[in-house]
C-alpha positions, 0 to 999 in steps of 0.5 A, a space after each residue: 536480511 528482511 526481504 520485501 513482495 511487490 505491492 501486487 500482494 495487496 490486491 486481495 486485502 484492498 479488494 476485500 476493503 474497497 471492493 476492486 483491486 487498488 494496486 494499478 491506482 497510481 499515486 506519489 510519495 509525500 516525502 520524495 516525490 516519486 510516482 507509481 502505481 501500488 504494486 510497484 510499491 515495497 510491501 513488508 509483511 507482518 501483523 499486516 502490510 506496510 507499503 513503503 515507497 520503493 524510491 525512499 522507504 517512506 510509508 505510504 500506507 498500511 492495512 490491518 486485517 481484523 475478523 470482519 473488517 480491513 483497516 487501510 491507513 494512508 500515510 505519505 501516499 498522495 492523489 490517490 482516492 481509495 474510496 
């Protein structure tokens, strides 16, 4: 059974990127609709983060850690400006 973390988990992967913890940013699902903050999104983790949105499962955005940088990727997360 895959079990997802709350989208608190990428407070410190967003922080090192943008310089400030992004989860209280709220945004909406392109797919659904549905709006809330990062952290109530569903994070899966892996080789990185996937962030889905917990109302339909769709991808709002990955992040890739690398040696010296973090890779952020917005897919159906909208009206949010990370910087």
């Amino acid at each position: 059974m895959v079990t997802h973390l709350d989208g608190n988990v990428l407070a410190g992967p967003l922080s090192e990127r943008y310089g400030t913890d992004r989860t209280a940013e709220v945004g909406s699902c392109a797919e659904c609709g549905q709006s809330g903050s990062l952290a109530q999104s569903h994070v899966y983790t892996g080789a990185g983060f996937v962030a889905r949105c917990a109302n339909c499962g769709a991808v709002l955005l990955t992040v890739v850690e690398r040696p010296g940088e973090t890779v952020v990727r917005v897919h159906a997360l909208t009206g949010v400006d990370l910087g």
